[in-house]
Structure formats: structure tokens, C-alpha cells
N, C-alpha and C positions, 0 to 999 in steps of 0.2 A: 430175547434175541430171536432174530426171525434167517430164514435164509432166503432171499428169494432170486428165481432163476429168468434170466435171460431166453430171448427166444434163442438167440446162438450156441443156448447149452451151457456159455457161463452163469458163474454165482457171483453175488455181492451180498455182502453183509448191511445190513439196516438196523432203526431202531425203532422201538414201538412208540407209536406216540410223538414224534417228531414232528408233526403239520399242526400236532393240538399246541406244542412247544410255541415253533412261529407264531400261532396265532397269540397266543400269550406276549411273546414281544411286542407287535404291534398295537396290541390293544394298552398295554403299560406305557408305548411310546407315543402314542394316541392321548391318554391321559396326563403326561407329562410336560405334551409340548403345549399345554395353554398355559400354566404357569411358570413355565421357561417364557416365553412371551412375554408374558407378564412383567417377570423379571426385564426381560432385555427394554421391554416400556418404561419401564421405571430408571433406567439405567441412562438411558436418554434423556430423560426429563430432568434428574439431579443432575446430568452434565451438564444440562442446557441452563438449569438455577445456577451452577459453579460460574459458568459464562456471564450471567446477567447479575452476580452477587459481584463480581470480577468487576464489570461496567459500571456499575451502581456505585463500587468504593472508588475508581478512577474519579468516575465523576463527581461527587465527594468532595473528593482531595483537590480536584481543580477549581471548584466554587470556592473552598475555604481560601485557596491561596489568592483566589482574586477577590476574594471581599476582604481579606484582613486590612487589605493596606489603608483600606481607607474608615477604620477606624480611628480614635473612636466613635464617628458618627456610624449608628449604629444604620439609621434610613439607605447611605450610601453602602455600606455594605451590604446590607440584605438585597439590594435593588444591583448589585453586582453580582454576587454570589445566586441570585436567583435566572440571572442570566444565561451565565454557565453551563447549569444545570437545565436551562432550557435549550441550549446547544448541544447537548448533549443528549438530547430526548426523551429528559425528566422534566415537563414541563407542569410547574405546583400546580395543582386542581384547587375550587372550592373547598373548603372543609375542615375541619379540625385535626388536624397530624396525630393526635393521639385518639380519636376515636376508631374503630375497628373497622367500620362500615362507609370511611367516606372512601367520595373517588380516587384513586391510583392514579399516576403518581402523589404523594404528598412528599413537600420538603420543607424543613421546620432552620433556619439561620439563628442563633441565638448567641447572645455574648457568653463571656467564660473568664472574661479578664481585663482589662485596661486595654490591649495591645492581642488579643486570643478570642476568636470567634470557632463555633463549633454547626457545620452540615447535618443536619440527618436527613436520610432520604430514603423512602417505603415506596417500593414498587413494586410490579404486578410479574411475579415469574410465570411461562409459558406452560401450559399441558401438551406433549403432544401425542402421547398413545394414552398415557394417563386418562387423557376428558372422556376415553371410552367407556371406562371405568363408571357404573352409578355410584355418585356424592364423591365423588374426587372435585376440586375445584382449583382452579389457580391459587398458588402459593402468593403471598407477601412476601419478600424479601427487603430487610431494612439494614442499610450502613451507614458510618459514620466520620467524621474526619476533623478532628480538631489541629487550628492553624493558629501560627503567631507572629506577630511582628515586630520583629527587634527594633527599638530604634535608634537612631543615629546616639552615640554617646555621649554627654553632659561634658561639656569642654572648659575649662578656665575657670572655673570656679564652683565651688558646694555651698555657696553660700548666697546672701540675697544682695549681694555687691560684686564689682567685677571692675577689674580694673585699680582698685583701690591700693594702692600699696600701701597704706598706714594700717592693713589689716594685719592682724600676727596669726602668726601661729607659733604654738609650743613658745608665748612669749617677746615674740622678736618680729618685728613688721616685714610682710612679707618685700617690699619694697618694689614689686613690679607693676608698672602704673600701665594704663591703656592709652592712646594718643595716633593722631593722627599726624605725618607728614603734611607739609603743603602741595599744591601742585606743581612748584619750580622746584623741590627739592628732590635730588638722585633716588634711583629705585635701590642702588648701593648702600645706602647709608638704613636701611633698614624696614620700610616702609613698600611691600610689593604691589600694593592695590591702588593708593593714594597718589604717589608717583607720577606723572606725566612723563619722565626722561628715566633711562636707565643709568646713565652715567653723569649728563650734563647737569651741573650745580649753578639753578638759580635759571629762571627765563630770560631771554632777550625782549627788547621792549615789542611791547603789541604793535599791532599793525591790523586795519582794517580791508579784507577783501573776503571773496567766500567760501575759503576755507578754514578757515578761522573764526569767523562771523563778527559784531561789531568790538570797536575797539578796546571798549570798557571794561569785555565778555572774558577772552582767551589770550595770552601770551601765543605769539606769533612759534610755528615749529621754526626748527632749526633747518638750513638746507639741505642737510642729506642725516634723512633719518637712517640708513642702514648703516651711519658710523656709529663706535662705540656711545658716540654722546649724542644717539639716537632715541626713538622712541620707545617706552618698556612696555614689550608686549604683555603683561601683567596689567596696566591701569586698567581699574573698573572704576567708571564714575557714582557705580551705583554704592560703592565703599563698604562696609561691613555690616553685618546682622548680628543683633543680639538677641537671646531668649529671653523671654522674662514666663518662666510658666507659673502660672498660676493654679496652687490644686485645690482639690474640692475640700470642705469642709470649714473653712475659714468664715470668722462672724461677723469680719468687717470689709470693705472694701483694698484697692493696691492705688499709694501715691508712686508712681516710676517719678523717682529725682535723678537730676544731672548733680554733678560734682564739676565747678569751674569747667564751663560749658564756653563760655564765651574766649576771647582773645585778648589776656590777660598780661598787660607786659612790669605791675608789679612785684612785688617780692613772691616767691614761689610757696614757702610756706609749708605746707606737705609734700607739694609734688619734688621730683627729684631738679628740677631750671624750670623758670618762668618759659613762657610760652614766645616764640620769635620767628620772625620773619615773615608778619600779618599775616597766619594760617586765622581762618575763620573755620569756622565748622558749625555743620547743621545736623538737628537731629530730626526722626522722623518715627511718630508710633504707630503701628499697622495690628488691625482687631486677629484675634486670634483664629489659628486655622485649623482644620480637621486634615491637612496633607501637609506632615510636615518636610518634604522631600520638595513640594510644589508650591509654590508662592504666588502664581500666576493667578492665585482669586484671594488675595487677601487686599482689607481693603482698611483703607487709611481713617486715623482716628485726629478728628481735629487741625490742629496745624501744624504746620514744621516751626519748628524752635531752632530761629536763628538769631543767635544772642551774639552781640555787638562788641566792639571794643571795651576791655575791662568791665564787661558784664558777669556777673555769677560769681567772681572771684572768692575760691578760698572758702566756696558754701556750697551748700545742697539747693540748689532751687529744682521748686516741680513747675514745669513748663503747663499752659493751657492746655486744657485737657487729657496731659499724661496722667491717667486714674482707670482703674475698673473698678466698676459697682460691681457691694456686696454678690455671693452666688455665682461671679464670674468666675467659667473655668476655665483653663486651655493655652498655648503658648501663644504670647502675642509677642511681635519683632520690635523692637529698638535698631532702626537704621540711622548708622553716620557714616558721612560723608565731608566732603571738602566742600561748601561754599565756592565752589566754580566762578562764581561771578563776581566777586572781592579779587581785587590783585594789586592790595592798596600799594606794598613796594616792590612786588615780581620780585621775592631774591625767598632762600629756602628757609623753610623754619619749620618749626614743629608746636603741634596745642595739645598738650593731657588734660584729660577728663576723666570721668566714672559714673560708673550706673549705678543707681543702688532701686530695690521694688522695698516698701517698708508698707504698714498698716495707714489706713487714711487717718491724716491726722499725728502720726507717732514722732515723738521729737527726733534731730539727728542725731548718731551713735548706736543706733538698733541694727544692732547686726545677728542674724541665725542663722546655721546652719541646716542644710535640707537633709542631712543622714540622722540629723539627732532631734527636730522640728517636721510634723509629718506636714505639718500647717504652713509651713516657711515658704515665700519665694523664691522659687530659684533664677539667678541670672545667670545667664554664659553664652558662650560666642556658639554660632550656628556653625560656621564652617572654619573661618579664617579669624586671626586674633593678634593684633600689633601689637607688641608688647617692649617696653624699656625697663631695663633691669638694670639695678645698684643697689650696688655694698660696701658700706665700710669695712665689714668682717672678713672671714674666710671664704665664707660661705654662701648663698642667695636662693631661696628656695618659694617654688609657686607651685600649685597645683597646674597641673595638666588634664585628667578625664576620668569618668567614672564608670569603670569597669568591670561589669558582675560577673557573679559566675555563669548566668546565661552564655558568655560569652569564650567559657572554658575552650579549648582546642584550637582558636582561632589565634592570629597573629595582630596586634595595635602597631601601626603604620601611623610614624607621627615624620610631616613633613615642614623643614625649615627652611626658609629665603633669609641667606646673611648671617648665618648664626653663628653667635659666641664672640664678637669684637671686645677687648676689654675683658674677655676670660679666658683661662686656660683649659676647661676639663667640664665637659656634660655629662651628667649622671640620672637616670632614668629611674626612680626609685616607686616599689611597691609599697601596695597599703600595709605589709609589715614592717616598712622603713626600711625594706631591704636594695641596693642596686643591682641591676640585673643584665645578664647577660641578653647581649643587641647585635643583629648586623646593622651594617650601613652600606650608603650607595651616596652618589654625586650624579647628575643627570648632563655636566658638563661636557662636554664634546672634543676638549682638552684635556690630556695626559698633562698634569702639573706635576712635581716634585713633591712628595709626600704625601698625595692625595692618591693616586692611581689608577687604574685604568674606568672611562665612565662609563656606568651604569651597571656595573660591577659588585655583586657584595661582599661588602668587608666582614670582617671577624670584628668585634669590641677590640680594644686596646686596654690597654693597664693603667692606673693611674697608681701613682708610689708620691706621687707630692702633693702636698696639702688637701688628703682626704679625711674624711671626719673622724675613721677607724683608724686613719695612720695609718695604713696597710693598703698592701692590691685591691683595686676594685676596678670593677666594669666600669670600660667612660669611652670618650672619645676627646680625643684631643684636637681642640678648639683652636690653639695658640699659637701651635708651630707647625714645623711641616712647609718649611720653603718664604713663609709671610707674604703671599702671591696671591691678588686676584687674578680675575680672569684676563683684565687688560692689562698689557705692561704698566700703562700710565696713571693706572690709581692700586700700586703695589703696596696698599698698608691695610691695616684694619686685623687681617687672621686669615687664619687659613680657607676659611667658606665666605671671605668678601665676596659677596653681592652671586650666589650661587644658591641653588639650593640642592638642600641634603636630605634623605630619608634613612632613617631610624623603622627596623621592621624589629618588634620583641612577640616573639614567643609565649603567647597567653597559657599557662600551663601549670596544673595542681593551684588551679585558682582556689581558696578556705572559705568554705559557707561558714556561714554564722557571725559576720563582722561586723561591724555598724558602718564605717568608712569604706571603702572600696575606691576611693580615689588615688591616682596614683599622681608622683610629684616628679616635677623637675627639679637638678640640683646643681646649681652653677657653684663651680670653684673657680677662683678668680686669678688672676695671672701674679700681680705684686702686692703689698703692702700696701699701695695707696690705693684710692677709689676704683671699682671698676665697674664700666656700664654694658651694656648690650642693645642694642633694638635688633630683635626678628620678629617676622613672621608668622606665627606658628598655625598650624592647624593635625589634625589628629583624625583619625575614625579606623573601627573594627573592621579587617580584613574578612571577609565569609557574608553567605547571601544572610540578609534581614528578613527573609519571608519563609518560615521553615513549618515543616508538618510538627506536631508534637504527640499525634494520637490520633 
């Protein structure tokens, strides 16, 4: 301790050594602050990789979602997926993706699955106080993003036939046949595509001018299309699509047969009535495609197969050139349609048919199933599916779609035009043979009596009669409820005459490990004697198709 004194005569206390002190801070703060530096350089540069690690996986996960869809062609994908990634500003260099040393960016597209492609992508992170540093050098940073694409679900059938009602199951023929409407015949009566009129049964005679075009061609419209017995905004001339996928592995070629293809006014034989009211029908085979959402490049195999009066009856004929050669893979379309140009009596009728895909060559009767044949053809309806149902029994049961557990948490939205005439009670049954709980809705624009308010969803309803448990179970009731279409003047048929209905179930505690995954329809029928149906049906999984998985 020192004292030392002021010139004004005061004291202040000091300490020794104090200026040597200071100098000792500065010199420590001196030495410290180039590795605090350092540090804060470094601190920069890992946020600036976080950022560009950040980019790199977006970008990623946008390529994957735009190349899946157009698997499985794997060229289209890579050449989308690589696009992407060049939008993005990962544009692929020369070079091998796994070697160390080639040019930045590199991005590698590779398959992972039937329907599952997998991004990776290596790019060059930035130095920026780092590069001061001798032998620091830009970082790689590599991410990745694997994508899937659900596809639309296997509708109407697990088997390599479709439409067939002499098909059984558990025993007993399923009995719901495939068939097209004529074009004079009501879009009421069951038929929503085929149809020309929604209400009016049977055409007025043609008439030649231009809107209509030559005589021969069209039944002349009716004069005021916006009455009930107007025009159904439903006809598509293009009429329905069938699948016929063909998978890999197979060591022979695919004969696609028709089943009584032609206009057939003998004894009916398998089908449930001979065919009436000169419907013709044509079919058509289209080569297989790599988009199966898009149709717009698929391109026609051979000729249309328009088979003539009491042609094909009551047999399997394979039409010219419905075949793929051995090695073929991929789904190719079976389109029918209505014969447009035939209107030999203009009055309403209806033609059943069936598809069946069999091995080149294989006698008729060859029937497999595709959950228990990995090699099997499968056939079934792409969107839409006319279907006529009869029972002598209680009971009438078909398949409906095939539902995996991919599709766990989601909702199956199955929509019907005209359903349940000739029954009393629909039952929506899982691959455990279980029925299951449903809402529903009516898209009707009209408060009917027992039906309620449209577009509305309903709770399931109870069924306590003629169910297979003898007990309560999920259903909807078809039969009653007012017996009211929509127009006063055609008040018979059921409750959904000439309407359509949506069925939303709840996909939920779906069971891996099943062989079937399909799930069934199950018609209860109204009385003791025969009863029929024709609807509509069509089906697909609720939730997007193009999902990250990793």
C-alpha cells in the first residue's frame, strides 16, 4: 500500500502494481479475441450449412414428389425429378454421384419400389470466414428424400374375370354380371354412362338434320331437354374402362376374352335375361400405359370388336388381336361402349358381357385370383362399373376394392347412381367378413321423405331383418323410406331411384399380415322371390396419392 499526495494537500490510497495489472488484461484480451473470431467464423458458416442442408432436403422432397407419379417408367421420372432439382439450383453436373471428387452439385434418382422412387443430392456448402482458414475447404452437404405413389385401388374384382356372375365365392355364384344399357334406355333404370335420356324410355324415331347428324346415326333428341324426360347429364360416349394388368414374371403370353360380347336375343344361359332391345356393344383394346391417372397417350391395339347379332353367345371368344406377348408388362384398358351407330328398333334394352385375361392358349374355366397368384391377371373397372345383381337367396354378395394397409387413416368413398332397386338393405363388409360402420349423403337437391336433408351426412342405419348374424348390423336401407324418385311421375323402384348416393367408411385398425384385403358388398334382398339391382358403382381412397415416406 502506497499513500500518495495531491498537490492540494489531500491523500488517496493506491495500489502497487496496477498499470502492470491492466497491461495484463489487454494483452489476455489481445490473445483471446482471435479465437473468439474464429469461433464466431465458424458459427456462421455451420448456420449458413443448416440453411443450405435446409434447401438441399426441400429440394429433395420436391423432385421425389414430381418424379413418382410417373413411374413406373423410370426414364420419365428421372427426367422430371431432375428438373426440379434444376429449378431449384441443384442442377446434376457430369460425374459419378458417389465418387468424392466429381463436380458439385451431383443428384443420383433411383427406383426403391414398383410405385417409390428415392432423390439424393450432394451439394457444395459455402466458407465464409472459414476459406481464411489454411486447408479448410467447402463442405459437401448430401440429403435425401424418398417418395411414393399410391395408386388408384383395384375395383370390382381380385380376380382375372370381371363381370362374371357364375364366379363363386365361399361356394355360391356371385351372380353380379357386367352389362351395358342401350342408348334409348332411362339413365333411371340403372345405367349412368350408357344412357342418352335420364328419364325418357326408349327414343323417338330419328330424323335427319345437324344436329343429330345422318339418319341411320342418332335417334333424334326430345324437344325440351331440360324436362324430366330430358337429356342425362352423365352420358359419356366414351362408356367404361377396364384394367387388365398384366405383372412381370409370367412365362406365357395374355388371350383378354369377351364372354357373349355380341347381341344375343337366345336363351340366356348364365347371364341373369337374354339381352333386349338391339343394344349392340363394342369393345376396344388400348396398349399399356406408364400414367395411369392420364390416358391421353395410350394408344389402340388392333381393331374394335364389334360382334353382331347373336354373335359370341354363351362363350369366351378372344376378338383379333386382344393378346400380349410373352414379357408384357403393365395395365392395358378394355373400353366398351354402346355401338352408337346400330338403332336397329330405337326402344330400350340392355347386353351382359365379361372380361376374362387367361394364359395364350388356356381352355375356358381358368379362373385365379391375384392375392393368392403373384403371376395372375388382374381385371377390374378403372373408375366406373355397371353392375346387375340377382338372388334367389337371402343374400347377394360381390367384391368392391382392394384396400391395404398403405391406406390405413384414410376414408374409402364408394359412390352409387340408382342403388338397391329390388333390395332392401346394403352392407359394406371387410376383409374380416366383418360389416362396418358408414356415413352417407344424397347429392339430390330435394328434401324427400325418409331420405333427408341433401348433401348431408347420415349415421349408418340398423338392419334387424334378414341379416346373415340375425342381429343389428351397419346397413343402409335401400327399400323404404317414402318409395319416391326424384320425379313424381316415375315413383317406383326404392328409395335412391335414379339418384346418387355416397358411402364415406372410415379406413381404420386396417391388419397387416392378410392375404385378401378386399372388401365386399352385401345385398339383402327385400322378399322371398327373386330380386335384381342395376347401379352404378364406382369407389376410390379419400387422401392425397403422392406422399413423402422418408
Amino acid at each position: 500500500m502506497s499513500i500518495l499526495r495531491k498537490q492540494d494537500g489531500t491523500c488517496r490510497f493506491g495500489r502497487v502494481g496496477e498499470r502492470a495489472e491492466a497491461g495484463y488484461v489487454m494483452a489476455t484480451t489481445a490473445l483471446m479475441l482471435i479465437p473468439m473470431m474464429i469461433f464466431a467464423a465458424f458459427a456462421v458458416d455451420v448456420g449458413s450449412w443448416y440453411v443450405e442442408a435446409q434447401q438441399i432436403q426441400r429440394a429433395a422432397d420436391g423432385a421425389a414428389l414430381a418424379g413418382v407419379v410417373w413411374m413406373p417408367d423410370e426414364n420419365k421420372a428421372r427426367e422430371a425429378a431432375l428438373e426440379i432439382t434444376r429449378i431449384n439450383g441443384y442442377e446434376d453436373q457430369a460425374g459419378d454421384f458417389d465418387d468424392p471428387d466429381a463436380a458439385l452439385p451431383q443428384v443420383r434418382v433411383s427406383r426403391v419400389g414398383p410405385q417409390q422412387i428415392r432423390v439424393d443430392i450432394r451439394a457444395e456448402g459455402e466458407l465464409y470466414f472459414g476459406s481464411v482458414i489454411d486447408g479448410f475447404e467447402n463442405p459437401a452437404i448430401q440429403r435425401f428424400s424418398t417418395s411414393e405413389y399410391v395408386l388408384p385401388v383395384e375395383f370390382g374384382s381380385p380376380t382375372n374375370k370381371i363381370g362374371y356372375g357364375a364366379l363363386e365365392i365361399d361356394g355360391e355364384p356371385v351372380n353380379a354380371w357386367t352389362g351395358l344399357m342401350s342408348y334409348c334406355q332411362p339413365a333411371h333404370y340403372g345405367d349412368v354412362r350408357a344412357a342418352y335420356y335420364i328419364h325418357q324410355k326408349g327414343c323417338i324415331e330419328p330424323r335427319n338434320d345437324l344436329d343429330n347428324g345422318p339418319i341411320d346415326q342418332k335417334p333424334a333428341i326430345i324437344s325440351n331437354p331440360d324436362t324430366p324426360a330430358g337429356r342425362n347429364s352423365n352420358h359419356d360416349p366414351e362408356g367404361y374402362f377396364f384394367v387388365v394388368d398384366v405383372p412381370a414374371g409370367r412365362a406365357t403370353g395374355t388371350d383378354i376374352m369377351i364372354y357373349d360380347g355380341g347381341y344375343c336375343t337366345g336363351p340366356a344361359n348364365l347371364k341373369p335375361t337374354r339381352d333386349t332391345g338391339s343394344t349392340y356393344v363394342e369393345f376396344t383394346l388400348w396398349d399399356a400405359t406408364d400414367t395411369p391417372l392420364d390416358d391421353s397417350d395410350i394408344v389402340q391395339i388392333g381393331s374394335t370388336y364389334r360382334p353382331g347379332l347373336n354373335e359370341g353367345c354363351n362363350s369366351w371368344v378372344k376378338p383379333p388381336g386382344f393378346e400380349t406377348p410373352i414379357g408384357a408388362v403393365g395395365r392395358y384398358y378394355v373400353q366398351v361402349q354402346n355401338n352408337e351407330n346400330i338403332f336397329a328398333g330405337f326402344g330400350d334394352g340392355v347386353n351382359y358381357w365379361s372380361i376374362e385375361a387367361r394364359d395364350t392358349g388356356a381352355p375356358d374355366g381358368t379362373t385365379c385370383f391375384t392375392f393368392e397368384t403373384a403371376t395372375c391377371v388382374g381385371v377390374y373397372a378403372r373408375d366406373r362399373m355397371p353392375i346387375r345383381t340377382q338372388t334367389d337367396g337371402d343374400v347377394a354378395t360381390f367384391y368392391l376394392a382392394n384396400v391395404e394397409p398403405v391406406h390405413e387413416g384414410k376414408f374409402l368413398e364408394v359412390e352409387m347412381w340408382d342403388l338397391g332397386e329390388g333390395m332392401q338393405y346394403v352392407q359394406f363388409i371387410n376383409p374380416q367378413g366383418e360389416p362396418v360402420d358408414f356415413k352417407w349423403r344424397t347429392d339430390d337437391t330435394q328434401t324427400i321423405s325418409g331420405i333427408g336433408a341433401p348433401n348431408t351426412d347420415h349415421p349408418y342405419e340398423t338392419c334387424t331383418d334378414r341379416t346373415v348374424n340375425g342381429g343389428a348390423e351397419p346397413c343402409l336401407n335401400v327399400g323404404a323410406g317414402g318409395i319416391q324418385g326424384k320425379v313424381p311421375q316415375w315413383n317406383n323402384g326404392g328409395r335412391f331411384n335414379g339418384r346418387w348416393v355416397t358411402a364415406l367408411i372410415p379406413l381404420t385398425s386396417i391388419p397387416t399380415g392378410l392375404d385378401d384385403y378386399w372388401w365386399q358388398i352385401r345385398y339383402v334382398k327385400k322378399s322371398d322371390a327373386t330380386s335384381a339391382d342395376w347401379t352404378t358403382w364406382s369407389t376410390r381412397v379419400v387422401g392425397d396419392p403422392v406422399r413423402l415416406i422418408e
